[in-house]
N, C-alpha and C positions, 0 to 999 in steps of 0.2 A: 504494500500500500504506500509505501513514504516513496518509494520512487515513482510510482504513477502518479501522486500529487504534486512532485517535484515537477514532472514533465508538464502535468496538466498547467503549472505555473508558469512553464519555459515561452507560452505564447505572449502572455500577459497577465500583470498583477492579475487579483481575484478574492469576492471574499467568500467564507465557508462553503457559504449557500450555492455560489454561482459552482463552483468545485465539487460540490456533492452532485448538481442536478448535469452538470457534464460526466461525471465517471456513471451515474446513470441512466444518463443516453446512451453513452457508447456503451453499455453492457445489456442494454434493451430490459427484455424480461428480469433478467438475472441481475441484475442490480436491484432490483424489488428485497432479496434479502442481504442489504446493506446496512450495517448498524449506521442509524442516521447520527449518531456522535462519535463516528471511525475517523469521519476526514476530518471534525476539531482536533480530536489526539494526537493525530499525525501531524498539524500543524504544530502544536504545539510542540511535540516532540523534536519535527523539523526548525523551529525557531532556538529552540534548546541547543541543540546541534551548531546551530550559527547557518545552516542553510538556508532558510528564507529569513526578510526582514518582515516587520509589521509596524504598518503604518495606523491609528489610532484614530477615528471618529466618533461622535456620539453615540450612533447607532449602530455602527458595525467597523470590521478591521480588516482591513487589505492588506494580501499577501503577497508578497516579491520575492523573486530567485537572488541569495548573494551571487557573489562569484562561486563560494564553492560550491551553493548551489548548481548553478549553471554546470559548473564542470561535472560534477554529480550526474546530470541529466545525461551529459554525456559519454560519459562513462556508463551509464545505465544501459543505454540506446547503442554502444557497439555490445555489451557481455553478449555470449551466448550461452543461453540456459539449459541446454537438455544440458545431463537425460532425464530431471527429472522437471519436464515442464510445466511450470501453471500458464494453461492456456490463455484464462480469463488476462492473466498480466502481459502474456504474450500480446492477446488482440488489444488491449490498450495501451500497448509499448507503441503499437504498430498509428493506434488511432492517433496519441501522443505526437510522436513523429511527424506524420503527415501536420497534424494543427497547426505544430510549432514551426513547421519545417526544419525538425531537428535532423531530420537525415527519410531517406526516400524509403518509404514502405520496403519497395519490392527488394532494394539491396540488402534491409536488415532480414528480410523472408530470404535473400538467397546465402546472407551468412550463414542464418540457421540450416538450411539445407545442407548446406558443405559440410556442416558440423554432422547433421545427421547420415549424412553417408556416410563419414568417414568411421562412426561409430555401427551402422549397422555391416559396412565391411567386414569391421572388426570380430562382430557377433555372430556373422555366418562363419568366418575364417573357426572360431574357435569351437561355433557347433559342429563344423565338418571333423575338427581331430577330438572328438568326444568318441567315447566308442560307443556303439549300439543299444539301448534302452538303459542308456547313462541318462540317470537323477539330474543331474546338472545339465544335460543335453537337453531336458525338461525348459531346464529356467533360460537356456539363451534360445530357444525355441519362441518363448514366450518375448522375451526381449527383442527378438526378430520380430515377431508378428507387433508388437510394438510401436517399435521406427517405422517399419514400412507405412502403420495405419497414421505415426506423425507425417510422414511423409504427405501422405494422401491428404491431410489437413492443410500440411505450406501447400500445396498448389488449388486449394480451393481456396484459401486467403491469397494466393497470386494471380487470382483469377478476379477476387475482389479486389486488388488494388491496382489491376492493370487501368491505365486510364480509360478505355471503352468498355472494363466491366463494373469501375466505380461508380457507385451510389451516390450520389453528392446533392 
């Protein structure tokens, strides 16, 4: 959560409210089960930090990226996450990105792919020298079937962020 709020700030200050009802946009349905006092904590904890500043009005507080903020964001927006991914962060890395124009959907979807090849390589290599109704040939069986079905996820998100299949 603290780096999808970071990012969500990387376009432009913002206060709580405007922050919560963006990360439930881009989550559609599934932001429905959002502690509606997740993205105050985070701020908070993010200002703790020294990463955002806060600026102080009667009614409400705006939020800004410092610098280490900012560098934060960006450091967020190259990591690559598998293997063990949360998707929901993944598709608001990606939502994130595109807003702020922190870096181009499709490149950070094709970092992740490299990463995931490189690992389900790895996973078939090691279930071919498994012998025969080996236990463990079990679990990188399962680790295969895995990557392949992330797989099949980055190219329906590359398909949603190709310019003629985006939603906008």
């Amino acid at each position: 959560m603290r780096d999808v709020v970071l990012a969500l700030l990387a376009k432009e200050p913002a206060h709580g409210y405007q922050l919560d009802t963006r990360l439930r946009a881009a989550l559609g349905p599934l932001g429905e089960s959002l502690n509606a006092g997740q993205v105050y904590v985070t701020l908070g904890r993010l200002e703790k930090a020294g990463l955002v500043s806060v600026e102080s009005a009667p009614d409400r507080k705006t939020y800004a990226l410092t610098p280490a903020g900012q560098r934060r964001v960006a450091e967020w927006v190259a990591e690559v996450s598998w293997p063990r991914p949360d998707l929901t962060e993944f598709h608001l890395k990606l939502v994130a990105a595109a807003a702020a124009r922190l870096a181009d959907p499709l490149a950070v979807i094709d970092a992740q792919r490299r990463e995931l090849l490189r690992r389900l390589g790895d996973a078939q290599r090691a279930a071919l020298d498994e012998p025969d109704e080996s236990v463990a040939g079990l679990l990188l069986e399962g680790v295969v079937l895995r990557l392949r079905a992330d797989l099949g996820w980055l190219e329906a998100c590359e398909r949603m962020w190709t310019p003629r299949g985006r939603n906008t």
